[in-house]
TILUM-854289 format. One record per residue: residue number from 1; residue in three letters; x, y, z of N, C-alpha, C, O, CB in turn. Coordinates in nm, 2 decimals, always signed. Glycine has a CB too. Layout:
{r NUM 'ALA' {X Y Z} {X Y Z} {X Y Z} {X Y Z} {X Y Z}} ...
***
This chain:
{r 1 'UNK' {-1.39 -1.25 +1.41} {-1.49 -1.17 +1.47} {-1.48 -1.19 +1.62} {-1.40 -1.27 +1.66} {-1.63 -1.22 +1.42}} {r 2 'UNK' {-1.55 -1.14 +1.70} {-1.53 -1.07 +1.86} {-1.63 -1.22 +1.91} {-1.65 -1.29 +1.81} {-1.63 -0.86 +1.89}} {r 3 'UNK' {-1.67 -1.26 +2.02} {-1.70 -1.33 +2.10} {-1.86 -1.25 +2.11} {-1.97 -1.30 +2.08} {-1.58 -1.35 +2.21}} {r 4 'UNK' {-1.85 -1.14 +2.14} {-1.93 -1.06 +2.12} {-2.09 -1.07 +2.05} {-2.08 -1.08 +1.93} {-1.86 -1.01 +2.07}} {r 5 'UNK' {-2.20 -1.07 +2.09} {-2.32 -1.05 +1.98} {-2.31 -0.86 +1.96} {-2.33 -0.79 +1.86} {-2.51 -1.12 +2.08}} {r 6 'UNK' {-2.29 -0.83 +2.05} {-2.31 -0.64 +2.03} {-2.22 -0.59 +2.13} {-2.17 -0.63 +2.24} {-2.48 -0.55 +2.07}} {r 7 'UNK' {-2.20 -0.45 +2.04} {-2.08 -0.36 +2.16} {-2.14 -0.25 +2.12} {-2.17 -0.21 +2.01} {-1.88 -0.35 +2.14}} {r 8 'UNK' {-2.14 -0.19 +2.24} {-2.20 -0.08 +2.26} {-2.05 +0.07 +2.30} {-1.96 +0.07 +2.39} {-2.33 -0.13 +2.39}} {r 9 'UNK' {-2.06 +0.11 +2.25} {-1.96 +0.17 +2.19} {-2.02 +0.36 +2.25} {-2.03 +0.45 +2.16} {-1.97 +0.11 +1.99}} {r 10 'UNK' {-2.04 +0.38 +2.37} {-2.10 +0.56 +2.40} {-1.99 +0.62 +2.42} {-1.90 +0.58 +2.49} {-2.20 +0.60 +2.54}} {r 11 'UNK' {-1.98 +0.76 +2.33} {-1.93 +0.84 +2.45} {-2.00 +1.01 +2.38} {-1.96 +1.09 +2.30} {-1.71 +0.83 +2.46}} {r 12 'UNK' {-2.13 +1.03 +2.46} {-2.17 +1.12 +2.47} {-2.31 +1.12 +2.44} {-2.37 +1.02 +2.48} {-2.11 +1.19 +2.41}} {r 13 'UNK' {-2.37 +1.20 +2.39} {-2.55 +1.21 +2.32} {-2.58 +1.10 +2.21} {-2.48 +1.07 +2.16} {-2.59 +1.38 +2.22}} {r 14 'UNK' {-2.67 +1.04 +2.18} {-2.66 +0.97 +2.03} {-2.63 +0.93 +1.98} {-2.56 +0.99 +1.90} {-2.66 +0.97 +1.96}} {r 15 'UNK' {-2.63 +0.77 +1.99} {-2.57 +0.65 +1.94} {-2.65 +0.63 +1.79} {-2.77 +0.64 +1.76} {-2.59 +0.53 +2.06}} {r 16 'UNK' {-2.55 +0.59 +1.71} {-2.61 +0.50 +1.57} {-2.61 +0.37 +1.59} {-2.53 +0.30 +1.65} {-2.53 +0.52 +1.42}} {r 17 'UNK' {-2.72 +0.36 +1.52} {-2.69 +0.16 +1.52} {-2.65 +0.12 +1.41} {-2.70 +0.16 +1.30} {-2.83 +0.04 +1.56}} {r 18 'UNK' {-2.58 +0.04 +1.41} {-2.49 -0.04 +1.30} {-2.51 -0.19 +1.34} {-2.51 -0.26 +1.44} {-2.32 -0.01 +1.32}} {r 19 'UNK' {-2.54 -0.22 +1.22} {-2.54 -0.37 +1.28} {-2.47 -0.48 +1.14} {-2.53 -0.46 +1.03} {-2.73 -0.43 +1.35}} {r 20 'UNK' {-2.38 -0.57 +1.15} {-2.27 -0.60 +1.05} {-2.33 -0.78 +1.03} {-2.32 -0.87 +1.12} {-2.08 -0.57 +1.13}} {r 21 'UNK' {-2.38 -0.81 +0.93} {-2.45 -0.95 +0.87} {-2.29 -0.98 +0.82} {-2.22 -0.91 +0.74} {-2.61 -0.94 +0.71}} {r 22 'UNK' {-2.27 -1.11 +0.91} {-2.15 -1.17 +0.93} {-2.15 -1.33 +0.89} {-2.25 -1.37 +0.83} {-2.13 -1.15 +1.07}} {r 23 'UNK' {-2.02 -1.41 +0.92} {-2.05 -1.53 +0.95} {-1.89 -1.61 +1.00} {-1.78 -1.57 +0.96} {-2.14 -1.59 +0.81}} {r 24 'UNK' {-1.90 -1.71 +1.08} {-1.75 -1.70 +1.10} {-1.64 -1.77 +0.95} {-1.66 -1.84 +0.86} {-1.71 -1.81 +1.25}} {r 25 'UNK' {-1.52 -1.69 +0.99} {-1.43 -1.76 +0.88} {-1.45 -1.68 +0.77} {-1.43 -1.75 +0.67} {-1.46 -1.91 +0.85}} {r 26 'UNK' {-1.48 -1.55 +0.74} {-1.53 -1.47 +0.66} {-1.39 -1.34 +0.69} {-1.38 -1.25 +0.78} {-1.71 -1.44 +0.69}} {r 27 'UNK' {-1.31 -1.37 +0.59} {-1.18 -1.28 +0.60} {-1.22 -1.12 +0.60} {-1.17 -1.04 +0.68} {-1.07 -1.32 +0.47}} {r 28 'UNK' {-1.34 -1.09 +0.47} {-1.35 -0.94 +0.49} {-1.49 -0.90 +0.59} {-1.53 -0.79 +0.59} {-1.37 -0.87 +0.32}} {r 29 'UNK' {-1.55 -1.01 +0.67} {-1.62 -0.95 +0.76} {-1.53 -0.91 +0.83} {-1.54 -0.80 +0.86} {-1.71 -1.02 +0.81}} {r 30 'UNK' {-1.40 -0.97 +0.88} {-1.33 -0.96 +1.01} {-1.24 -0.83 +0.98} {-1.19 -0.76 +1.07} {-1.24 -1.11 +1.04}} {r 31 'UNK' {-1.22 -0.80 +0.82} {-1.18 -0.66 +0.80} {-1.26 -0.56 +0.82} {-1.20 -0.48 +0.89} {-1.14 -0.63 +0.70}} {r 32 'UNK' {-1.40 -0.52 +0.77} {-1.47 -0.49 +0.82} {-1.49 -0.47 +0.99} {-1.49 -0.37 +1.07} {-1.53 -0.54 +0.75}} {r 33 'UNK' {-1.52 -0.59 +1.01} {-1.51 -0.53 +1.23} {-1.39 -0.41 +1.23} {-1.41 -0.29 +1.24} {-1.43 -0.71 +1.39}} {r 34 'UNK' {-1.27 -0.47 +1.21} {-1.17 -0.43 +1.27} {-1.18 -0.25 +1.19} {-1.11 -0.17 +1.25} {-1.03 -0.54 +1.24}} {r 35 'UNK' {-1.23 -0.19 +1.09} {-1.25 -0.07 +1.05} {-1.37 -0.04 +1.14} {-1.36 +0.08 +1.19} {-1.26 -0.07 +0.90}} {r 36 'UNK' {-1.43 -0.08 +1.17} {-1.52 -0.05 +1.30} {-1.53 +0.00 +1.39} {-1.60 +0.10 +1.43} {-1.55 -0.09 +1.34}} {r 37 'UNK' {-1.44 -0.11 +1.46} {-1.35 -0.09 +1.59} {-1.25 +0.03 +1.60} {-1.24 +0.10 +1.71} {-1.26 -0.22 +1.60}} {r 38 'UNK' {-1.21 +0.06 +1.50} {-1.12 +0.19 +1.47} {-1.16 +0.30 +1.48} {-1.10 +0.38 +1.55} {-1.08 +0.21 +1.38}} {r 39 'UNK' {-1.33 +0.31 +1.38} {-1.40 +0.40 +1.37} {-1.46 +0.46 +1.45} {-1.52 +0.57 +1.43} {-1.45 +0.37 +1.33}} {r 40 'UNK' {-1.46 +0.37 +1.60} {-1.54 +0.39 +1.64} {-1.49 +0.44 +1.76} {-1.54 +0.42 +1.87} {-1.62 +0.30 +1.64}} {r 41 'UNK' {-1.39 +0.52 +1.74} {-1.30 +0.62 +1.85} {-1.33 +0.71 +1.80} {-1.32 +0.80 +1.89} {-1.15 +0.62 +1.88}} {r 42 'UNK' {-1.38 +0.77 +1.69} {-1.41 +0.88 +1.63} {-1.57 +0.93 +1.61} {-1.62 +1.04 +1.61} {-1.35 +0.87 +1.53}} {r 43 'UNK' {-1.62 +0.80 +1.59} {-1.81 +0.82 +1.61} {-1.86 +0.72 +1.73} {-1.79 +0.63 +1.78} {-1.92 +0.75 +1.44}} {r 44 'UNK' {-1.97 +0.76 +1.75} {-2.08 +0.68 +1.89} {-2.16 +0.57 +1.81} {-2.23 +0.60 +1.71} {-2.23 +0.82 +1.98}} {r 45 'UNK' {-2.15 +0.42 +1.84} {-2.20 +0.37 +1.74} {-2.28 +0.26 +1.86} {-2.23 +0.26 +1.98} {-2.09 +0.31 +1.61}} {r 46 'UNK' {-2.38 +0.18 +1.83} {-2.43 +0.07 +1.90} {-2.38 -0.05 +1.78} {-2.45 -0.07 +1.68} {-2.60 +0.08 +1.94}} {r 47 'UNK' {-2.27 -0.13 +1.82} {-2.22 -0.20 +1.67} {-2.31 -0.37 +1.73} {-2.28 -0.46 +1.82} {-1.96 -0.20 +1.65}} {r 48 'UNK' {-2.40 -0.36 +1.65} {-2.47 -0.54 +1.65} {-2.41 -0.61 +1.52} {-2.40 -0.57 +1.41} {-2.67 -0.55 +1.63}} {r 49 'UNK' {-2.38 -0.76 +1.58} {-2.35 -0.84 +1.52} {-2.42 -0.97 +1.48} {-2.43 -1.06 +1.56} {-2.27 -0.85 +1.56}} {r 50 'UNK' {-2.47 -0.99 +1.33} {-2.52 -1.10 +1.29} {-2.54 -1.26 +1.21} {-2.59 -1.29 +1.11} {-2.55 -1.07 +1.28}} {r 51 'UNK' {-2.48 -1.31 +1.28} {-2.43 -1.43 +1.25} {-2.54 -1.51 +1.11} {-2.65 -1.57 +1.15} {-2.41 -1.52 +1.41}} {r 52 'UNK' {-2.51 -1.51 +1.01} {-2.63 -1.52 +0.91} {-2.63 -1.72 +0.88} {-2.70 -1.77 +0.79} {-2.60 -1.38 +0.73}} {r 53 'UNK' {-2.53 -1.77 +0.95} {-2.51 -1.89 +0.95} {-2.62 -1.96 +1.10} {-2.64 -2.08 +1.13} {-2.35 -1.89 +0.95}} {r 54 'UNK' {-2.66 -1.87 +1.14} {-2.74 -1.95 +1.27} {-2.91 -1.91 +1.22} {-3.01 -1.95 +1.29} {-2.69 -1.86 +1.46}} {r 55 'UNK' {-2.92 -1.83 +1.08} {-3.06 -1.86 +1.02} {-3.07 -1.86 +0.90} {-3.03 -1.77 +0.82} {-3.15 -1.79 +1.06}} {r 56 'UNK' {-3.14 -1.97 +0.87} {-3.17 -2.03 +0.72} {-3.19 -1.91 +0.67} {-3.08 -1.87 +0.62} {-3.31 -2.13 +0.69}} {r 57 'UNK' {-3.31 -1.84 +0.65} {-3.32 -1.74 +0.62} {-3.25 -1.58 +0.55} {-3.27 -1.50 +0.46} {-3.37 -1.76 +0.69}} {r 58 'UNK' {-3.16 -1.59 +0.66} {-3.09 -1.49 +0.67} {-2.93 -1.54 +0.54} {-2.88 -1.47 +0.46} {-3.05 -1.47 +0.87}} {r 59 'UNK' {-2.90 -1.65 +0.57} {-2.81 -1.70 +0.49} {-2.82 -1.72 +0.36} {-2.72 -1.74 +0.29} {-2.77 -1.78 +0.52}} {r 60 'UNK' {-3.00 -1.73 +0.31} {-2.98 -1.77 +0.19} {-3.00 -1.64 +0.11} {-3.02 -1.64 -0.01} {-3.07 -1.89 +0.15}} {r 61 'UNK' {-3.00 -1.51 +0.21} {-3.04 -1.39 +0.17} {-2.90 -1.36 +0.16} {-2.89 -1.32 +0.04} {-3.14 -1.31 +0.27}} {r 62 'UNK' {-2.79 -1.35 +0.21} {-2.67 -1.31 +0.21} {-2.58 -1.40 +0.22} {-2.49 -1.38 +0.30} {-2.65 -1.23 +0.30}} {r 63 'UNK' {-2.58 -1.51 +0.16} {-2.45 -1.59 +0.17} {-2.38 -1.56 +0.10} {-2.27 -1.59 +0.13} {-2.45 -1.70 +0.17}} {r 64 'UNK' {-2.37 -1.49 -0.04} {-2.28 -1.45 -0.14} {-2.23 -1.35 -0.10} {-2.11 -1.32 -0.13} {-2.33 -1.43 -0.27}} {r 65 'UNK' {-2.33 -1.25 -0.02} {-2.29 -1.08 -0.04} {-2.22 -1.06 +0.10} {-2.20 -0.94 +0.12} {-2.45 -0.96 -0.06}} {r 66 'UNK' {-2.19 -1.13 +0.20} {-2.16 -1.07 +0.35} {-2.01 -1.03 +0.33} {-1.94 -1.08 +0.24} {-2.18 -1.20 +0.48}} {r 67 'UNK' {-1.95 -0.94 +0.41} {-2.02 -0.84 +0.49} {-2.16 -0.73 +0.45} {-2.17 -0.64 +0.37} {-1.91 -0.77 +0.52}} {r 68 'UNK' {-2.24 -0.77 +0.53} {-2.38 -0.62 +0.49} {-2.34 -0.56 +0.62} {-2.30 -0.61 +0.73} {-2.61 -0.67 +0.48}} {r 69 'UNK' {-2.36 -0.42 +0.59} {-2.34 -0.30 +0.68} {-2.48 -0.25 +0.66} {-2.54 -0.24 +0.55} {-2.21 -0.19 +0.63}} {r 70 'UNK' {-2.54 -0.21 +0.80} {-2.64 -0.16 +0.83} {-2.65 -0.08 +0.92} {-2.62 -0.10 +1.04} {-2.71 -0.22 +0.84}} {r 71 'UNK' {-2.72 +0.07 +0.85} {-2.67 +0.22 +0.97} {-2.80 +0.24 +0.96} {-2.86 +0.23 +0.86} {-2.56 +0.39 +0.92}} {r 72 'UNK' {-2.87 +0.26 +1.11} {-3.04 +0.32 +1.13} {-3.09 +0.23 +1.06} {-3.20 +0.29 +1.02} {-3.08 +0.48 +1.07}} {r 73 'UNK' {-3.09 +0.07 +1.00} {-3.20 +0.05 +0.93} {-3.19 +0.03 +0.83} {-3.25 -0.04 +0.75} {-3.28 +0.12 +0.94}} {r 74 'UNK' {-3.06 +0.14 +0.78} {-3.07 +0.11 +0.57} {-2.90 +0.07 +0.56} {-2.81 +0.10 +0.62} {-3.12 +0.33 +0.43}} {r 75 'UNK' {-2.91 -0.03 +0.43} {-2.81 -0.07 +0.42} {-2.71 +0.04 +0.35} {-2.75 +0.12 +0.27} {-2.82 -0.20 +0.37}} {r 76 'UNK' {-2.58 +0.04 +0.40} {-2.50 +0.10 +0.33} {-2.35 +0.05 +0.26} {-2.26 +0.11 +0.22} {-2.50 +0.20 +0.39}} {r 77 'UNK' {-2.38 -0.10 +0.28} {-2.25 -0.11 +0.21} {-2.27 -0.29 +0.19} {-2.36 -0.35 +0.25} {-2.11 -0.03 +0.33}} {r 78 'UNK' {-2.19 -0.35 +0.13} {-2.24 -0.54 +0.09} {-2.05 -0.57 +0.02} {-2.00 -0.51 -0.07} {-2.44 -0.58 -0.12}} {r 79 'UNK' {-1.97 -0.66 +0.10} {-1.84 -0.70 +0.05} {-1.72 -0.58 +0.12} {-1.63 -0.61 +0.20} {-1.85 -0.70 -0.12}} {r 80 'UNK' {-1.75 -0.46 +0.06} {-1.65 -0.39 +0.11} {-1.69 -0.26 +0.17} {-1.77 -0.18 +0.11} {-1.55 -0.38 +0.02}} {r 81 'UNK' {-1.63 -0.24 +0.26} {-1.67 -0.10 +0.34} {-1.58 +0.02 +0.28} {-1.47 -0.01 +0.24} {-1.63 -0.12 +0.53}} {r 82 'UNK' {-1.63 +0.15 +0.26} {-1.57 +0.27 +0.24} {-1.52 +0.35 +0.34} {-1.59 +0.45 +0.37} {-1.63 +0.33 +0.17}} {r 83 'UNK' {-1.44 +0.34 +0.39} {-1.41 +0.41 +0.54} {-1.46 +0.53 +0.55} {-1.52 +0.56 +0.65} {-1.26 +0.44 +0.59}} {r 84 'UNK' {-1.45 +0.64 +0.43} {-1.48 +0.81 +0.46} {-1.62 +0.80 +0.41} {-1.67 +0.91 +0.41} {-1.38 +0.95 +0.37}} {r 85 'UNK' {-1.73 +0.68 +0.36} {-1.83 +0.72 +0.33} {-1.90 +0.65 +0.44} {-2.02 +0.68 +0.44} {-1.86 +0.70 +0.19}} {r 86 'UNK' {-1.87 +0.57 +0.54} {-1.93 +0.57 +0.69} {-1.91 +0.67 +0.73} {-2.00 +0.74 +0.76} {-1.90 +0.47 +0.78}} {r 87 'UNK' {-1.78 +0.71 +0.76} {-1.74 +0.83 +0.87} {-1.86 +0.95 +0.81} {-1.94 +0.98 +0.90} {-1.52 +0.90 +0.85}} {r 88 'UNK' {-1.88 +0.99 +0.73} {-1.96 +1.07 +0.65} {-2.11 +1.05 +0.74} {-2.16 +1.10 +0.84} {-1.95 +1.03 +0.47}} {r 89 'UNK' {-2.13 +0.93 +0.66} {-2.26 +0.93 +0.68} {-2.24 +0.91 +0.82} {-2.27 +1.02 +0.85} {-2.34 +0.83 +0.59}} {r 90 'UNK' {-2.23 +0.86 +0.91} {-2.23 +0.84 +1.11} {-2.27 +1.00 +1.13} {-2.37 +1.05 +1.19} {-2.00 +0.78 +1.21}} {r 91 'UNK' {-2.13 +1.09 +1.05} {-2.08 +1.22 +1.10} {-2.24 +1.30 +1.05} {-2.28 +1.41 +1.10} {-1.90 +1.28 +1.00}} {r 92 'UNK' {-2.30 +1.23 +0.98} {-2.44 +1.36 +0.88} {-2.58 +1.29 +0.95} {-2.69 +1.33 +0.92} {-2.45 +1.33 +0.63}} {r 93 'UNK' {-2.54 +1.18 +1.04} {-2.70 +1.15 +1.11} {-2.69 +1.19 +1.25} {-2.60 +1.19 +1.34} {-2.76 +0.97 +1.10}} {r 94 'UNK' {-2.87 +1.24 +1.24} {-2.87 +1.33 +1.41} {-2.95 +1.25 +1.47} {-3.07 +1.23 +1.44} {-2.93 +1.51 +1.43}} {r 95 'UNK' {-2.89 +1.19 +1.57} {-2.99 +1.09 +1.65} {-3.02 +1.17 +1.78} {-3.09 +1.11 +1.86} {-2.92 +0.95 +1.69}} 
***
């Protein structure tokens, strides 16, 4: 994972927020970023990153299931990401 808490990722009108429940040393979070990172030459994203190891809370909610992917608020994805069903959904929300 990036050094990074968030990247902000514009190029034009309307950004999505994404924000990726992480933790370090986590092989398919770091696949996940890097489909992100990719993605994200093709959609406008605000990509936040959350380290679910720096709260109790948050880890005992997702320590089995991380990577969580979260677009606008609702989750859309837990372990593995679908590349054409983000691109989809990024491509079908009007911000």
């Amino acid at each position: 994972m990036t050094e990074k808490s968030s990247i902000k990722i514009m190029r034009g009108k309307g950004i999505v927020k994404v924000v990726l429940y992480t933790k370090p040393g986590c092989p398919l979070c770091e696949r996940t970023e890097g489909i992100l990172l990719l993605l994200s030459g093709l959609v406008e994203i605000d990509l936040e990153y959350i380290d679910i190891s720096s709260d109790y809370s948050l880890f005992q909610k997702y320590q089995y299931d991380i990577p969580v992917l979260f677009v606008n608020g609702e989750e859309i994805a837990r372990h593995r990401m679908n590349r054409e069903k983000f691109l989809n959904l990024i491509r079908s929300i009007k911000v």
